[in-house]
N, CA, C and O of each residue as an XYZ file, in Angstrom:
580
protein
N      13.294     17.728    -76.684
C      12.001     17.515    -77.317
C      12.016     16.138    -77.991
O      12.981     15.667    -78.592
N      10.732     15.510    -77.800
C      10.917     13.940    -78.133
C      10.134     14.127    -79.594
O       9.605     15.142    -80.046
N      10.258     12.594    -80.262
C      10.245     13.271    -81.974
C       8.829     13.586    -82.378
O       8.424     14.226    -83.348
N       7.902     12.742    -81.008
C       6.070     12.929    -81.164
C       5.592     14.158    -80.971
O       4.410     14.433    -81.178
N       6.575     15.113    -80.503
C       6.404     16.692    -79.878
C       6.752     17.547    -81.332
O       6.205     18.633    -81.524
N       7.478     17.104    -82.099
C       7.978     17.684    -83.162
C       6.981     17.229    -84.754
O       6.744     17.885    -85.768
N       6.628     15.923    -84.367
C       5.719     15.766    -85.401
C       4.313     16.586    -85.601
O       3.647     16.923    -86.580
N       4.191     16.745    -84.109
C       2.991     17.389    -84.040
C       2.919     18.676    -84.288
O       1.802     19.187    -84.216
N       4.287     19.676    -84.704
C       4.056     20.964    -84.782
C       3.340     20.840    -86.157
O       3.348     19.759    -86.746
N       2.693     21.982    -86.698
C       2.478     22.682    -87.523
C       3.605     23.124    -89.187
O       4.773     23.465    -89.005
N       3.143     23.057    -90.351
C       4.256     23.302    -91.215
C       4.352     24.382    -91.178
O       5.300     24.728    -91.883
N       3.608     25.630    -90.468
C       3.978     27.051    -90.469
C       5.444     27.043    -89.366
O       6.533     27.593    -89.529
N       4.981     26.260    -88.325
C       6.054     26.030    -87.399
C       7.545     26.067    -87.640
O       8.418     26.893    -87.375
N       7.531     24.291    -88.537
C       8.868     24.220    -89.423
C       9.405     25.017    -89.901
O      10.623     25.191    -89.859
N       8.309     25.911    -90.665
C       9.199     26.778    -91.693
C      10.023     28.042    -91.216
O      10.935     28.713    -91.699
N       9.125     28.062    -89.794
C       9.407     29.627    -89.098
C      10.848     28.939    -88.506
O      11.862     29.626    -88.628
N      10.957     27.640    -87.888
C      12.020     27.313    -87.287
C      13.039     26.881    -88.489
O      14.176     27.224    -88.166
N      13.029     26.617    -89.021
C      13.948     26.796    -90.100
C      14.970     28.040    -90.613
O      16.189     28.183    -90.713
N      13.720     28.889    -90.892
C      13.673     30.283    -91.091
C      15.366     30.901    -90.269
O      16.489     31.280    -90.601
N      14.574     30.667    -89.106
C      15.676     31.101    -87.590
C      15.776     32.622    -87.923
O      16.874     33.094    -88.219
N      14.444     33.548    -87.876
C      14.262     34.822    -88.237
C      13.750     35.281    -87.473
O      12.877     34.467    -87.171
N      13.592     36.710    -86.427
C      13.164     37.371    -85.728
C      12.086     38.267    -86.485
O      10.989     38.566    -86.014
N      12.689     38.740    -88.039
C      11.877     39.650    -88.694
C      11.073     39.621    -88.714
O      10.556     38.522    -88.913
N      10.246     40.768    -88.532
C       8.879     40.524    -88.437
C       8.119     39.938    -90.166
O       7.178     39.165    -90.347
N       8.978     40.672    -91.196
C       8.646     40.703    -92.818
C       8.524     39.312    -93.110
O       7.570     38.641    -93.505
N       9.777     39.013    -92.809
C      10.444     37.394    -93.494
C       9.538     36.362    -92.692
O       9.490     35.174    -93.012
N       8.643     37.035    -91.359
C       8.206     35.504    -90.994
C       6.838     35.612    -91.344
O       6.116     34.642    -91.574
N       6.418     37.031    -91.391
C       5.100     37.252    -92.627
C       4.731     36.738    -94.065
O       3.652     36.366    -94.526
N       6.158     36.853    -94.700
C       5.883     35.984    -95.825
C       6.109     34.782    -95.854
O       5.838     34.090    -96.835
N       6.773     34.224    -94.525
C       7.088     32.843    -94.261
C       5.580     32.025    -94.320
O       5.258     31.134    -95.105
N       4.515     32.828    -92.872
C       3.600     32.169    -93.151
C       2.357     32.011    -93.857
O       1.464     31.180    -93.693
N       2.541     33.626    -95.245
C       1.597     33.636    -96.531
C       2.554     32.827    -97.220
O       1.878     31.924    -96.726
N       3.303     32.345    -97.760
C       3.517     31.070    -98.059
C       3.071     29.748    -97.999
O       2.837     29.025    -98.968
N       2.936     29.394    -96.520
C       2.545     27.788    -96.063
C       1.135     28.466    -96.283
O       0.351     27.521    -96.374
N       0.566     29.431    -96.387
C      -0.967     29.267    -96.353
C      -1.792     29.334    -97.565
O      -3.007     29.239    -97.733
N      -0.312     29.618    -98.766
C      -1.259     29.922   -100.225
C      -0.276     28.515   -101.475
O      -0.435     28.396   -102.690
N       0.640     27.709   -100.573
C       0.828     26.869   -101.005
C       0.483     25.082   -100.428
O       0.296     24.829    -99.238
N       0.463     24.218   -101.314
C      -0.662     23.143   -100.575
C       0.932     22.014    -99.945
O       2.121     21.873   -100.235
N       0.166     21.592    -99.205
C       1.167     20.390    -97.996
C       0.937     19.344    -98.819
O       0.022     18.679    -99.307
N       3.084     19.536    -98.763
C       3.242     18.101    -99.563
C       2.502     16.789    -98.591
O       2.392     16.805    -97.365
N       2.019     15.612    -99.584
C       1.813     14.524    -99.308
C       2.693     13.714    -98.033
O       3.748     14.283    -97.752
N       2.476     12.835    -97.472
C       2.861     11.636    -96.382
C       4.197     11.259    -97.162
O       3.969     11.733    -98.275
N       4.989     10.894    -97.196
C       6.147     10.651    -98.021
C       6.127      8.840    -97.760
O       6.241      8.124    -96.764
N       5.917      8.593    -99.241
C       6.017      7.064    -99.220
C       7.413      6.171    -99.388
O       8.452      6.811    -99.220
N       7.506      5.140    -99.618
C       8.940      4.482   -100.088
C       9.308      5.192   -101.104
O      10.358      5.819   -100.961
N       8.644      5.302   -102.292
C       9.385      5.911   -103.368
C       9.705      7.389   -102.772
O      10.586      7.883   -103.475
N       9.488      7.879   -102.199
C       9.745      9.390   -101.846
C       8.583     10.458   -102.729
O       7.755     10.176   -103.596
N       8.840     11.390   -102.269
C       8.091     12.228   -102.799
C       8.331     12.852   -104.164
O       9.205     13.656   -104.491
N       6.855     12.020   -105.266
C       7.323     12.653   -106.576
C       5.921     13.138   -107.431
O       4.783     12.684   -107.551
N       6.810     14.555   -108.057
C       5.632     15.457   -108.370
C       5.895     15.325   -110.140
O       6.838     14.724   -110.656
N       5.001     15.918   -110.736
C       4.690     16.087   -111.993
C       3.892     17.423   -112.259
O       3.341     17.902   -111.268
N       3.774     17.984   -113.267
C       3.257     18.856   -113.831
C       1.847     18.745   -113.736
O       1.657     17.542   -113.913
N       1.011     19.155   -113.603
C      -0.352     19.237   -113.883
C      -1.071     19.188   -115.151
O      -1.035     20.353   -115.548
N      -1.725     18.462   -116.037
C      -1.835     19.070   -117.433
C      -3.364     20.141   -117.433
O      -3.928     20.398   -118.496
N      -3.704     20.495   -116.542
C      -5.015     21.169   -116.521
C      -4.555     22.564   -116.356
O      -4.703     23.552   -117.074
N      -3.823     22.350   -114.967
C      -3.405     24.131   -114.902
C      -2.273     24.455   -114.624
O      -1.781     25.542   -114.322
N      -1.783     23.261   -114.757
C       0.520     23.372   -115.063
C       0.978     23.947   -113.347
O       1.815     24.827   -113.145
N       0.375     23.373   -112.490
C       0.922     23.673   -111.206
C       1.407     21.855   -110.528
O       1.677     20.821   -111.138
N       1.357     22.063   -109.559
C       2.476     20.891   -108.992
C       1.370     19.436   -109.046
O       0.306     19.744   -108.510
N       1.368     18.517   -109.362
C       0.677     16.858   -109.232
C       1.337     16.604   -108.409
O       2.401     17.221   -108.441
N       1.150     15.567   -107.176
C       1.687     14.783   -106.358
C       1.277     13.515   -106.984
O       0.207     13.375   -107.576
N       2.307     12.449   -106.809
C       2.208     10.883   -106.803
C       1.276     10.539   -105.780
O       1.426     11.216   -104.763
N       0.226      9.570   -105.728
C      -0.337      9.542   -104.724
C      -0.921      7.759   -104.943
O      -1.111      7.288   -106.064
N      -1.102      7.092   -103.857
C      -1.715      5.716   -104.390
C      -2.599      5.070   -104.112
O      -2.371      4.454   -103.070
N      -3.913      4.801   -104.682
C      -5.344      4.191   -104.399
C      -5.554      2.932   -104.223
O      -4.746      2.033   -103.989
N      -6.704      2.903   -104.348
C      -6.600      0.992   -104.407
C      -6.551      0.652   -105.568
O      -6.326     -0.557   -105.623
N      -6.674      1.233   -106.821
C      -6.517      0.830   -108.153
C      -5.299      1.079   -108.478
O      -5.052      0.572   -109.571
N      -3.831      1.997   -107.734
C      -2.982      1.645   -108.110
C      -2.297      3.317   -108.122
O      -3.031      4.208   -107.695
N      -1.028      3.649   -108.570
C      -0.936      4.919   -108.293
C      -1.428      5.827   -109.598
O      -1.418      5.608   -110.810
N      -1.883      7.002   -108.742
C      -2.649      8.439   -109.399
C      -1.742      9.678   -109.419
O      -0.813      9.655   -108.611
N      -1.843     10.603   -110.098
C      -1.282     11.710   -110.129
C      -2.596     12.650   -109.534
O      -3.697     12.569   -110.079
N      -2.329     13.656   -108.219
C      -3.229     14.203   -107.623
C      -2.551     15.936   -107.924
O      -1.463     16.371   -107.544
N      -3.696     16.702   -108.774
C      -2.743     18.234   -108.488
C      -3.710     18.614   -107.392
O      -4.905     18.352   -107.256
N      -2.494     19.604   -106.323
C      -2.493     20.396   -105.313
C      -3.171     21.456   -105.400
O      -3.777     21.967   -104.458
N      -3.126     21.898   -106.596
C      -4.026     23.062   -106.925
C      -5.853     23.129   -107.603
O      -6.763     23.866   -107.221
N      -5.871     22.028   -108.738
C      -7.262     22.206   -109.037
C      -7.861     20.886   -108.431
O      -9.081     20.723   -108.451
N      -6.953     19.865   -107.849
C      -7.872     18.419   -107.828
C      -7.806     17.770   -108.928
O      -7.790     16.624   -108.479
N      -7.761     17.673   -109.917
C      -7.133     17.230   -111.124
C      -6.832     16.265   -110.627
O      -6.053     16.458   -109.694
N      -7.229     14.643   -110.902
C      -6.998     13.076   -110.971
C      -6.247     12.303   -111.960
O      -6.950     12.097   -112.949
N      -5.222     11.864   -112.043
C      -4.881     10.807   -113.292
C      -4.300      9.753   -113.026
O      -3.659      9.498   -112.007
N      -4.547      8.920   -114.165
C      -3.797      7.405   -113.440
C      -2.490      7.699   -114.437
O      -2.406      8.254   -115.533
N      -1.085      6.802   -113.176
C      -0.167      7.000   -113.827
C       0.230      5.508   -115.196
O      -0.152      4.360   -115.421
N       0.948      6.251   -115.620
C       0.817      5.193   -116.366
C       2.287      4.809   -117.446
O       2.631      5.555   -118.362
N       2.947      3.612   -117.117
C       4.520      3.595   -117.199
C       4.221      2.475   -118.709
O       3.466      1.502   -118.683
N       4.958      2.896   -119.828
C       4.243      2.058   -121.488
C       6.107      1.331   -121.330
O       7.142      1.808   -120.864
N       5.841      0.301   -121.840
C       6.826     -0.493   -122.114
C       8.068      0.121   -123.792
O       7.638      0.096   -124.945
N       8.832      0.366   -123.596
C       9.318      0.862   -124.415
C       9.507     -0.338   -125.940
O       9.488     -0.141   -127.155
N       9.642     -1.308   -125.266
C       9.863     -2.688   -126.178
C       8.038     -2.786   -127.267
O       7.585     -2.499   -128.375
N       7.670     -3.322   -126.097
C       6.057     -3.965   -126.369
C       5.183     -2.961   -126.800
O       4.294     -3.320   -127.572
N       5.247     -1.545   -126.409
C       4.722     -0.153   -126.654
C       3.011     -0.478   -126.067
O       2.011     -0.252   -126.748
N       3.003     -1.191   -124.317
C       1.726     -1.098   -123.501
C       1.905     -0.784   -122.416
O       2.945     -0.415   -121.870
N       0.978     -0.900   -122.059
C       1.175     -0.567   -120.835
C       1.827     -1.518   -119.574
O       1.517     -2.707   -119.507
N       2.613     -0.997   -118.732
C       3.414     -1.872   -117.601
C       2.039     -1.939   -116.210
O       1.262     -0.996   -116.060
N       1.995     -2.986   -115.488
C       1.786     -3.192   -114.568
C       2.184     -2.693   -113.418
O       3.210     -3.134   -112.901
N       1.191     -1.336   -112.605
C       1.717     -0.851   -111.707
C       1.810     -1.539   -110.305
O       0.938     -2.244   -109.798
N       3.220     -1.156   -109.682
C       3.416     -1.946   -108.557
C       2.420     -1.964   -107.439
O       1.595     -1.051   -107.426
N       2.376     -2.965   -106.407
C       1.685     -3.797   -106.056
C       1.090     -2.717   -104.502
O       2.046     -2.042   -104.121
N       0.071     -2.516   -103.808
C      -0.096     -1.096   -103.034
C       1.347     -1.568   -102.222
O       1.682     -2.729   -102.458
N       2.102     -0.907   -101.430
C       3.027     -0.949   -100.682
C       4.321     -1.273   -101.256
O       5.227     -0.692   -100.658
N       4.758     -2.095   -102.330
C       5.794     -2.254   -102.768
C       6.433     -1.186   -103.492
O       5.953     -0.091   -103.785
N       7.957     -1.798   -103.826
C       8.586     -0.698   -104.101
C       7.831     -0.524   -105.365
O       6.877     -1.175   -105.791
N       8.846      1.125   -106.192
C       8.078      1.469   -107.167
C       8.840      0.672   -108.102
O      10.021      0.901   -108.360
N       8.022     -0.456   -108.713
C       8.698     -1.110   -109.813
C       7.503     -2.004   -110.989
O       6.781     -2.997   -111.081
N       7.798     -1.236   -111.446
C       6.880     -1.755   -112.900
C       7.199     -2.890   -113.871
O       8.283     -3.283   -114.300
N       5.685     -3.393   -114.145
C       6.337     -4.775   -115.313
C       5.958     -4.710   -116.275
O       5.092     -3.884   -116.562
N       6.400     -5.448   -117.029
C       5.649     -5.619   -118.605
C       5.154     -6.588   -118.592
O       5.792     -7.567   -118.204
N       3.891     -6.706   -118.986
C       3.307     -8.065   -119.075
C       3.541     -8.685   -120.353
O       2.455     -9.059   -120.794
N       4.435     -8.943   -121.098
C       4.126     -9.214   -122.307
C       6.070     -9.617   -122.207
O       6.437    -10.754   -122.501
N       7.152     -8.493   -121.754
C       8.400     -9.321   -121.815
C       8.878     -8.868   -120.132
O       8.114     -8.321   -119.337
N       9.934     -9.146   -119.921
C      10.630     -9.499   -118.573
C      11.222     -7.846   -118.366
O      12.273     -7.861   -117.725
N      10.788     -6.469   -118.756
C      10.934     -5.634   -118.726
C      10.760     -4.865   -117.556
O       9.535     -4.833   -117.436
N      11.301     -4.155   -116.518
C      10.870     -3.144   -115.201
C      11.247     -1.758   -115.460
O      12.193     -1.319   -116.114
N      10.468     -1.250   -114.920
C      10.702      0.602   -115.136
C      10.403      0.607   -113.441
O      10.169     -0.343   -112.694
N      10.497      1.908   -113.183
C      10.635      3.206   -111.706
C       9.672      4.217   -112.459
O      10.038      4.758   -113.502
N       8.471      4.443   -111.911
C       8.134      5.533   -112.525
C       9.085      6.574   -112.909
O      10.136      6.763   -112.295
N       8.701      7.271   -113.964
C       9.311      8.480   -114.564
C      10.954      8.078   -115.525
O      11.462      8.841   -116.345
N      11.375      7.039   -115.219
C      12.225      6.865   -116.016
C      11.964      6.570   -117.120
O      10.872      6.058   -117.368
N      13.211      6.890   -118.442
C      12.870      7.004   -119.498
C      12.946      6.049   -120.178
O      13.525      5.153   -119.565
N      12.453      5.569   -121.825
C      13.049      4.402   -122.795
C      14.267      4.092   -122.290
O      14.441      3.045   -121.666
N      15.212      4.952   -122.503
C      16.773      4.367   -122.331
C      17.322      4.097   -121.437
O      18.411      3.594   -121.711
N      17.053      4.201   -120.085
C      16.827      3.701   -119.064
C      16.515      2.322   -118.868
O      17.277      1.391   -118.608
N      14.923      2.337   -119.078
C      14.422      0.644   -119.310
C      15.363     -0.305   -120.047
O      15.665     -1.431   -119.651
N      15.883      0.409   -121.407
C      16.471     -0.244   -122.199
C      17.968     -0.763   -121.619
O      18.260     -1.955   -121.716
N      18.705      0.005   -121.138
C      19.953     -0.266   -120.702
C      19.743     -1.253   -119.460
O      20.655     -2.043   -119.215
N      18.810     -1.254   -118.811
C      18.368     -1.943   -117.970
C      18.334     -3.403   -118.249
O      18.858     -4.249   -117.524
N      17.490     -3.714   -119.670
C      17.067     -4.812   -119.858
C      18.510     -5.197   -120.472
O      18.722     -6.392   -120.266
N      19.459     -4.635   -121.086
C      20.735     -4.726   -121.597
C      21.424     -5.473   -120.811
O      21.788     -6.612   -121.103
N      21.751     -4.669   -119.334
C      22.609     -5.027   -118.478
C      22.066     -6.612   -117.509
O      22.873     -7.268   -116.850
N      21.279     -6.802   -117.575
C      19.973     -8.068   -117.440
C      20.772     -9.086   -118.322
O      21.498     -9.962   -117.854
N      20.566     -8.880   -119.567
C      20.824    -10.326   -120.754
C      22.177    -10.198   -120.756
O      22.652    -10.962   -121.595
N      23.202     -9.416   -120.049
C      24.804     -9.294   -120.087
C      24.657    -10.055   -118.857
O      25.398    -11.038   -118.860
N      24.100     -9.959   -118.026
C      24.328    -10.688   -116.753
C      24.026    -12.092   -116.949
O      24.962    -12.801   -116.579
N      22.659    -12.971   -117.580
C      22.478    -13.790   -117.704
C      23.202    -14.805   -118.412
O      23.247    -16.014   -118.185
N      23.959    -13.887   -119.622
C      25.123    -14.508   -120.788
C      26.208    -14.836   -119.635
O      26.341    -16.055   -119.528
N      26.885    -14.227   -118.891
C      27.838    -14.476   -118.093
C      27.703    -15.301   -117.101
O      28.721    -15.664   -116.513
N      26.396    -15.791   -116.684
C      26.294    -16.362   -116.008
C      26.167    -18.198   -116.234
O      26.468    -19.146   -115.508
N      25.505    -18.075   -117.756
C      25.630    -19.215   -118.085
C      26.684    -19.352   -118.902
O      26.470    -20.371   -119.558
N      27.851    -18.807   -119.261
C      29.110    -19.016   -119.543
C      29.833    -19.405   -118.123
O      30.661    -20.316   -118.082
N      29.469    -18.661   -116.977
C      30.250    -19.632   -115.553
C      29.544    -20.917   -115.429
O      30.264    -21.895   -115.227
N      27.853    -21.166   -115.537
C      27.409    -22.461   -115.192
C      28.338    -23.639   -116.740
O      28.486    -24.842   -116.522
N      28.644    -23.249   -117.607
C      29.062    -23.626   -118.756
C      30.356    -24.430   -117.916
O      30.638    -25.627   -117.979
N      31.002    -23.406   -117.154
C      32.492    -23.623   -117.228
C      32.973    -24.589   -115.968
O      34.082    -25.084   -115.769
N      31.889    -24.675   -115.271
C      31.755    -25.278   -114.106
C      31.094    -26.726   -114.330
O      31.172    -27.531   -113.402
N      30.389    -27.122   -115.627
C      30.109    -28.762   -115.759
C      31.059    -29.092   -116.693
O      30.800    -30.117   -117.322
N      32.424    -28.342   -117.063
C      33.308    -29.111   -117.728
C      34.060    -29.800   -116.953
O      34.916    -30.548   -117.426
């Protein structure tokens, strides 16, 4: 089977072939499953990432518009823009660009986040950044003596 034959099945399909179940039970609830739960999203570079819902606490998908990426829930439709705050500057970061990776800026200092990562994250980040730059101009240092 070539991979355009396989894309084209069905997610009840997958799941039944997965499954690898004859039962009649297990492939009954196999496919009230795929039919009372919603199909994950297209899977982008960042991969597939969900969040909580704050309306009715069921699954958000990451999803990305032309204004930039949204949190979409699966269950009520529920819309939000995501939104990554600079831990330093305490604003908001600049979401990445449509197609690029997921990498956020600060407009205000030289700061990047990944959605969902935390302050200390960013922070160790920007840490390991000004450790790199110190060392580096201690080699350009050592190299015009």
């Amino acid at each position: 089977m070539n991979d355009f034959v396989d894309e084209a099945r069905s997610r009840v399909a997958h799941l039944l072939r997965m499954a690898n179940t004859t039962d009649d039970r297990v492939r009954a609830r196999i496919i009230e499953y795929a039919d009372t739960t919603p199909e994950p999203p297209v899977m982008s570079r960042a991969g597939i990432v969900t969040t909580g819902c704050p309306q009715c606490h069921r699954t958000a998908w990451r999803q990305q518009d032309a204004e930039g990426p949204v949190w979409v829930c699966a269950s009520c439709g529920h819309v939000e823009g995501v939104i990554v705050e600079c831990p330093h500057c305490r604003i908001a970061m600049r979401p990445p660009p449509l197609g690029a990776p997921d990498r956020w800026q600060c407009p205000d200092c030289p700061r990047v986040a990944a959605t969902g990562e935390s302050a200390q994250d960013i922070e160790d980040r920007e840490r390991q950044r000004l450790e790199a730059l110190a060392l580096l101009d201690h080699a350009i240092g050592l190299c015009a003596e």
